[in-house]
C-alpha positions as CSV (number, residue, x, y, z in Angstrom):
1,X,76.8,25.1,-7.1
2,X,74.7,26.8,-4.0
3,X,74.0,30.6,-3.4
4,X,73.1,32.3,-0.3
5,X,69.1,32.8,-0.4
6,X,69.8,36.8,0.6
7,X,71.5,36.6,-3.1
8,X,69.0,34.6,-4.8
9,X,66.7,37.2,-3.6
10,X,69.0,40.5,-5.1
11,X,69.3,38.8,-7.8
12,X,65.3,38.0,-8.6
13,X,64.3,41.4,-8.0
14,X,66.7,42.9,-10.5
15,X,65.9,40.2,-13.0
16,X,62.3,41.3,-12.5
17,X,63.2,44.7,-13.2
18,X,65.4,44.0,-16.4
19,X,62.6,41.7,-17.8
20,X,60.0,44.7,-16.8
21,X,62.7,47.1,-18.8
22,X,63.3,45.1,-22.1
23,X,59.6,44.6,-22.1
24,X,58.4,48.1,-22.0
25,X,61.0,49.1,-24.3
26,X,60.4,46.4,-27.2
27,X,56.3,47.2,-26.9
28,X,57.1,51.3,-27.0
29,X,59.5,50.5,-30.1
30,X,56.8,48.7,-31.8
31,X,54.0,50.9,-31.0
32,X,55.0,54.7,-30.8
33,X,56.1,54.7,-34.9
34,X,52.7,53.7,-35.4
35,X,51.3,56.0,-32.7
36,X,53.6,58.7,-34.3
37,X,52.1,58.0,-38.1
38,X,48.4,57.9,-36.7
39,X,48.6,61.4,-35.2
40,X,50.4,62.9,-38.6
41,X,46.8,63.3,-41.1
42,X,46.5,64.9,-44.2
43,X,45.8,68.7,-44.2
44,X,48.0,69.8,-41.4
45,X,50.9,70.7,-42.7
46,X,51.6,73.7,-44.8
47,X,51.0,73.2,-48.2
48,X,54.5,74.6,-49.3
49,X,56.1,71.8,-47.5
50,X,53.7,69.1,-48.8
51,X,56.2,67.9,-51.0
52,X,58.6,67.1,-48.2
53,X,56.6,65.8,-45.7
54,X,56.9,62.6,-46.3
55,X,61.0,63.0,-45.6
56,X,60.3,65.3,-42.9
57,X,57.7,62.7,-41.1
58,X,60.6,59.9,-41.9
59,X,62.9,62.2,-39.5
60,X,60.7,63.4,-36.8
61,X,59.6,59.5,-36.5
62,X,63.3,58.4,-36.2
63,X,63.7,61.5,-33.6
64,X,60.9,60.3,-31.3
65,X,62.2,56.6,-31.9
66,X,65.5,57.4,-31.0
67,X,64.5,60.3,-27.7
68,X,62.0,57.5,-26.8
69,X,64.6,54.8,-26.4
70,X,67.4,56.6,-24.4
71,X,64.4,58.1,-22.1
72,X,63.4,53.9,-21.5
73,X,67.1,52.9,-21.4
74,X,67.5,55.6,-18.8
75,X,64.9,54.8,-16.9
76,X,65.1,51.4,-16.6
77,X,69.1,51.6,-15.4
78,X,67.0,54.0,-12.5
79,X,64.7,51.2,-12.1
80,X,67.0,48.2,-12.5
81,X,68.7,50.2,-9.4
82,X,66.1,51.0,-7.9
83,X,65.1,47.1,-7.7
84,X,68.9,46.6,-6.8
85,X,68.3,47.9,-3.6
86,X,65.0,47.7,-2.5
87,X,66.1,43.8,-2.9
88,X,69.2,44.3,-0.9
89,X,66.8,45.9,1.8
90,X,65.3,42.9,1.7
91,X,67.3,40.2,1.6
92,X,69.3,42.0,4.1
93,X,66.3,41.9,6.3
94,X,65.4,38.3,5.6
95,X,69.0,37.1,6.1
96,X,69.0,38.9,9.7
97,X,65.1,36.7,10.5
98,X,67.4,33.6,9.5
99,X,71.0,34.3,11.4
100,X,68.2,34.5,14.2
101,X,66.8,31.3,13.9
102,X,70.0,29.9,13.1
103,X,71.7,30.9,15.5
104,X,68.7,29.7,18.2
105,X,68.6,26.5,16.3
106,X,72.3,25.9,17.6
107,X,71.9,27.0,20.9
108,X,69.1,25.0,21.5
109,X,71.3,22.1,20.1
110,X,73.7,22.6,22.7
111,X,71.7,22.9,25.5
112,X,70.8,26.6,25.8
113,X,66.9,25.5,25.9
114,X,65.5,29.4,27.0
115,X,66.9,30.6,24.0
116,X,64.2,32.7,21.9
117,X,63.5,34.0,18.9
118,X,62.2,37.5,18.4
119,X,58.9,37.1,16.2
120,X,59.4,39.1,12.7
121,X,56.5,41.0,10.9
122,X,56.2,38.8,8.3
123,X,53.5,35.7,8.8
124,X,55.4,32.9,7.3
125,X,58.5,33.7,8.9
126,X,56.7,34.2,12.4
127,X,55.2,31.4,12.3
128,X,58.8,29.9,12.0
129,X,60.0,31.5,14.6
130,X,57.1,30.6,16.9
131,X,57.8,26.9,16.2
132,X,61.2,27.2,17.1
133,X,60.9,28.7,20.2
134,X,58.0,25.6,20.6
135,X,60.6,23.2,20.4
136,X,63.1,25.1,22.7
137,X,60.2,25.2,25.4
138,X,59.2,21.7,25.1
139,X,62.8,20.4,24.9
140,X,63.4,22.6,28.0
141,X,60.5,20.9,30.2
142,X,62.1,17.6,28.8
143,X,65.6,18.1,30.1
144,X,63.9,19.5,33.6
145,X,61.8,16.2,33.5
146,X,64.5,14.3,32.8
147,X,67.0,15.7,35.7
148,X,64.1,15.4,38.2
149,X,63.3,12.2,37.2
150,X,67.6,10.7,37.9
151,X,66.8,12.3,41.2
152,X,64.1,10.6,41.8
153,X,65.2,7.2,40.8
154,X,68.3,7.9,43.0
155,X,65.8,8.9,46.2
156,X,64.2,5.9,45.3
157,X,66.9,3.5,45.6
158,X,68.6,5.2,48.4
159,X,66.1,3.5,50.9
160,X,66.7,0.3,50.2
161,X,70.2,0.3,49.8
162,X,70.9,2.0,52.6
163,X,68.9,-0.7,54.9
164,X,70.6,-3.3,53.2
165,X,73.8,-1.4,53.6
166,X,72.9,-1.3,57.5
167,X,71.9,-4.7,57.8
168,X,75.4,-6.0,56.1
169,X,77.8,-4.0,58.3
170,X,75.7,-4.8,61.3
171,X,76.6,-8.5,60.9
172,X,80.0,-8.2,59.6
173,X,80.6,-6.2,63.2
174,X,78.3,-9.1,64.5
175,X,76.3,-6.6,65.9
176,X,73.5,-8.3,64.4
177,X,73.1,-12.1,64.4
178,X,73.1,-14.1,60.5
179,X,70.1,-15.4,60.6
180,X,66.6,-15.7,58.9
181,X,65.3,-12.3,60.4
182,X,67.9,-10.5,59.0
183,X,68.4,-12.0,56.1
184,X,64.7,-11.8,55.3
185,X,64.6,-7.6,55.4
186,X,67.7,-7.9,53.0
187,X,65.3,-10.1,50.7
188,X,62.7,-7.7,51.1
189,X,64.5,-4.8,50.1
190,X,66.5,-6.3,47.3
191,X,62.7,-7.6,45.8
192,X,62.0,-3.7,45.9
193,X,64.8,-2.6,43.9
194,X,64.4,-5.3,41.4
195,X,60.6,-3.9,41.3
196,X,61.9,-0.5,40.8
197,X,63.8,-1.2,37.9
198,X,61.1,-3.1,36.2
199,X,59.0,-1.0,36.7
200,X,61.3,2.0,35.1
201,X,62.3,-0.5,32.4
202,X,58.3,-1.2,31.4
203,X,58.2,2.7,31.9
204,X,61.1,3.4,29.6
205,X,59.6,1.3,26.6
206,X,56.0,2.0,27.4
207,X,56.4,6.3,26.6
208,X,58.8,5.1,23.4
209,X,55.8,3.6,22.7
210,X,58.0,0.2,22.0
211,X,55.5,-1.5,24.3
212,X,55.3,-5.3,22.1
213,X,51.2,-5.6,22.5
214,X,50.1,-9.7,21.8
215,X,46.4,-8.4,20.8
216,X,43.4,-11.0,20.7
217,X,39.6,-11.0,20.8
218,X,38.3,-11.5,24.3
219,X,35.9,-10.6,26.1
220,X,36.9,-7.6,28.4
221,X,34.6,-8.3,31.6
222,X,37.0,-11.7,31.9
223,X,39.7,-10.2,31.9
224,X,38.9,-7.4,34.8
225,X,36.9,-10.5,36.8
226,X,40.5,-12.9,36.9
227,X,42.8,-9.5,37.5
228,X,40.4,-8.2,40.0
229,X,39.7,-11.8,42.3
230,X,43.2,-12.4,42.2
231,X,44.1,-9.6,44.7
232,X,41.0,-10.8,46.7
233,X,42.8,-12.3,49.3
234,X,44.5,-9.2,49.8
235,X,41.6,-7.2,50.5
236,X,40.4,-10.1,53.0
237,X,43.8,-9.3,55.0
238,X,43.2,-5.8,54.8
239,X,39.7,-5.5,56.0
240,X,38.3,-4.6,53.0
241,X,34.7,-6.0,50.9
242,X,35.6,-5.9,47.2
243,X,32.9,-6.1,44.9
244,X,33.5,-7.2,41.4
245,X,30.5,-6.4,38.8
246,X,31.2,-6.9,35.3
247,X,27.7,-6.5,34.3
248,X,25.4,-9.2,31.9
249,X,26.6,-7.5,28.3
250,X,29.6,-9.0,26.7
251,X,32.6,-6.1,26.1
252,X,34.4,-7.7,22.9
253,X,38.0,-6.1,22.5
254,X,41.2,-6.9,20.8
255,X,43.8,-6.3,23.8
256,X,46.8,-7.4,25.1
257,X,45.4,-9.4,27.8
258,X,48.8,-9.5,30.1
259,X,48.5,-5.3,29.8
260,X,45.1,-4.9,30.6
261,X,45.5,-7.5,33.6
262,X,48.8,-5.7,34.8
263,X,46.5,-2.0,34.6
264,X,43.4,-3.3,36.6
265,X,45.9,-5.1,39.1
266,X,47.8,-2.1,39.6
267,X,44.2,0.2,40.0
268,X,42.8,-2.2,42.1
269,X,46.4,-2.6,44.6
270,X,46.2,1.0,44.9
271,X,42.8,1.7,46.0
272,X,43.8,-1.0,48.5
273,X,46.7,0.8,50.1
274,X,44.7,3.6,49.9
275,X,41.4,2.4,52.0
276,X,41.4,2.0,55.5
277,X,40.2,-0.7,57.2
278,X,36.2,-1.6,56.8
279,X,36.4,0.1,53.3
280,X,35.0,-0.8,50.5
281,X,36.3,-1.5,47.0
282,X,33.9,-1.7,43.6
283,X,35.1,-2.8,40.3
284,X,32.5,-2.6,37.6
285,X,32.3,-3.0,33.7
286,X,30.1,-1.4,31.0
287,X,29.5,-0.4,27.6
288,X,29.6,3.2,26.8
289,X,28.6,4.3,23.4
290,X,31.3,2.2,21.5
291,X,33.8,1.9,24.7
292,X,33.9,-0.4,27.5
293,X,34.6,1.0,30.2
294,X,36.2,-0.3,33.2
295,X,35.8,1.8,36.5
296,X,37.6,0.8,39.9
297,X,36.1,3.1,43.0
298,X,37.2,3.0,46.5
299,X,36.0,5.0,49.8
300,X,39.7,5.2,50.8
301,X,41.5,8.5,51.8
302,X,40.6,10.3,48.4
303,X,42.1,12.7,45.8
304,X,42.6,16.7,46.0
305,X,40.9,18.1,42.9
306,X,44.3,19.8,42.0
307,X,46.4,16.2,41.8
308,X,43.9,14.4,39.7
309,X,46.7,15.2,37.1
310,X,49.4,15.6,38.8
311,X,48.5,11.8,40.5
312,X,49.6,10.5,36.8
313,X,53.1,11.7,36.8
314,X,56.1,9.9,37.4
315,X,56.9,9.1,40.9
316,X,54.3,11.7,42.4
317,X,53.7,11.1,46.1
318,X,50.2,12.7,47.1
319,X,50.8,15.4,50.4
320,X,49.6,13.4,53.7
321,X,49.5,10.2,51.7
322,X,47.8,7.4,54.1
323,X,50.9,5.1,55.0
324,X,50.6,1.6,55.2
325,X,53.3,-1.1,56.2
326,X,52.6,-2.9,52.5
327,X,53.2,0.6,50.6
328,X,56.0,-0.6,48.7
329,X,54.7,0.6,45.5
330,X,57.6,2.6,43.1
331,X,55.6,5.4,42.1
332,X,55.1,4.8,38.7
333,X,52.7,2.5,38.4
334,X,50.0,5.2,37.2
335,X,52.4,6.3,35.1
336,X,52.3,3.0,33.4
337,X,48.8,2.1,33.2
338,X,48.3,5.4,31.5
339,X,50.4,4.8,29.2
340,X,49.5,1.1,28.1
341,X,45.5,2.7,28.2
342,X,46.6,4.9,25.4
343,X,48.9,2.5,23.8
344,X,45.4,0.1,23.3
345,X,43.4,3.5,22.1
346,X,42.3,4.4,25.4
347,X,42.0,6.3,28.2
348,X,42.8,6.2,31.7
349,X,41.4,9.2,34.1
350,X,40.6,9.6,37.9
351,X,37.9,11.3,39.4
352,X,37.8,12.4,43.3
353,X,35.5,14.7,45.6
354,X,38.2,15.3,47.7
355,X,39.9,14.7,50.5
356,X,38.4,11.6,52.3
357,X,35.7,10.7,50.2
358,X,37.1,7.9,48.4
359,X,38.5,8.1,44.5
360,X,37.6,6.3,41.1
361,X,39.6,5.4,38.6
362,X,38.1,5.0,35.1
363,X,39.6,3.0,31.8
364,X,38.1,3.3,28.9
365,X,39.0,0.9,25.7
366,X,37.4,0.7,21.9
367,X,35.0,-2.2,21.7
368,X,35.0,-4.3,18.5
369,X,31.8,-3.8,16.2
């Protein structure tokens, strides 16, 4: 059978102060007689009552026995009391700390993330309430993470859908002839949705961390070579010299290759779309300490000091982002690659001097001994 803790509480304190009661009262029982016949010596009585002294003593001892134990009986019902309700102070106080966190436990459950708990005096129970209201804040910047982001999915999908919509009712009414053209930007945009919602899917299962990782022993400078030639001819179309150094030391990791490929292909397709024409675009390797480290640096339109976070984020769009006619990218792609760094151990950061002066990208992953 369960009690309330506030009763548990009473009900130690005047346990506490019956045990303290009996056991003051058996060790005064035991030791005043004694006390009592100690203090009574020879020689101080009046000899014409020597004969009955010993009597006499034999009373006055059961006197002080018996005054003794009503004074300890009647002080330990005032202390027994006295316990009674400082423990009722106490577990009344202690049951009001947990109605609170109770009662912001719930509305937290059901959605009321601002709600707060006062902080009590004591340090255990403060430090309770200080974890609640932890959870409440963090679940709160969840939810508004979570609203923003079905907003952004939906202003992301509106675009294309609303082109294709165009470009259907234009030749149902025949405004618009069927063929190739047409159906070609219909292609296009229906390509872009299917990217968007791989890439939320990959981002769905890649911050639940239920990214499946294939790991084996390669050498990490092959890797970044075959991701980073293969967007080559992109670079060629766009005006841009890419540069591809993996330096003469081997970088032996255990990796998923496919993830590390799909990270350097997506650092390297941005700092494409971010360079102008006659830019140039370096991707180099090397060992740091017991990390290889992977850097991809462009001289493209660069980074404000400020976003270097906020670039990392889902769907964040940089203020007077250079806009290309390839820029078909969903937004998340950072996102990602962040992600899958840390799901190998690593890091992924960026580094900028501003605006206009070009931005690198840095991945760092743990090299095997």
């Amino acid at each position: 059978m369960r009690s309330r803790l506030t009763t548990r509480l009473l009900l130690s304190h005047v346990a506490v102060a019956l045990a303290a009661t009996l056991t003051t009262l058996a060790v005064v029982r035991w030791l005043a007689p004694q006390l009592f016949d100690s203090s009574i010596r020879p020689g101080t009585h009046d000899p014409a009552h020597q004969s009955g002294s010993g009597a006499g003593n034999q009373g006055l001892r059961e006197a002080v026995s018996l005054a003794v134990t009503r004074s300890m009986l009647t002080g330990g019902a005032v202390g027994v009391l006295v316990a009674a309700l400082l423990g009722a102070l106490v577990a009344w106080r202690l049951g009001k700390t947990l109605s609170r966190l109770s009662d912001a436990t719930r509305r937290i459950a059901a959605g009321d993330y601002a709600a707060r708990v006062p902080r009590p005096g004591t340090t255990e129970l403060a430090a309770v309430a200080d974890d609640v209201n932890t959870l409440g804040a963090a679940l709160g910047n969840t939810e508004t993470r979570r609203i923003r982001l079905l907003g952004e999915v939906a202003h992301e999908m509106r675009t294309p859908l609303t082109v294709i919509d165009g470009y259907v009712e234009a030749m149902i009414d025949d405004v618009m002839p069927l063929a190739p053209e047409t159906l070609t930007q219909v292609s296009a945009e229906t390509r872009r949705l299917r990217r968007l919602s791989e890439d939320l899917s990959a981002l769905s299962h890649a911050e639940a961390g239920t990214v499946s990782l294939v790991r084996q022993r390669v050498d990490l400078r092959q890797v970044v070579r075959d991701s980073a030639e293969r967007l080559r001819p992109q670079t060629d179309d766009a005006g841009l010299a890419l540069e591809v150094d993996t330096g003469p030391n081997a970088l032996p990791a255990e990796v998923d290759v496919d993830r590390i490929a799909q990270i350097v292909t997506n650092l390297v397709g941005n700092a494409i779309r971010a360079t102008p024409p006659g830019g140039r675009i370096e991707v180099r390797c090397a060992q740091v300490v017991d990390e290889g480290r992977v850097s991809v640096q462009d001289t493209g339109e660069g980074i404000d000091p400020d976003q270097l976070d906020a670039i990392f984020e889902r769907f964040y769009r940089a203020p007077g982002r250079r806009s290309t006619g390839s820029d078909s990218g969903s937004g998340i792609g950072l996102t990602i690659s962040r992600r899958l760094a840390e799901l190998h151990g690593g890091t992924l950061t960026a580094g900028s001097g501003g605006k206009g002066q070009g931005a690198t990208f840095a991945l760092t992953l743990p090299l095997v001994r």
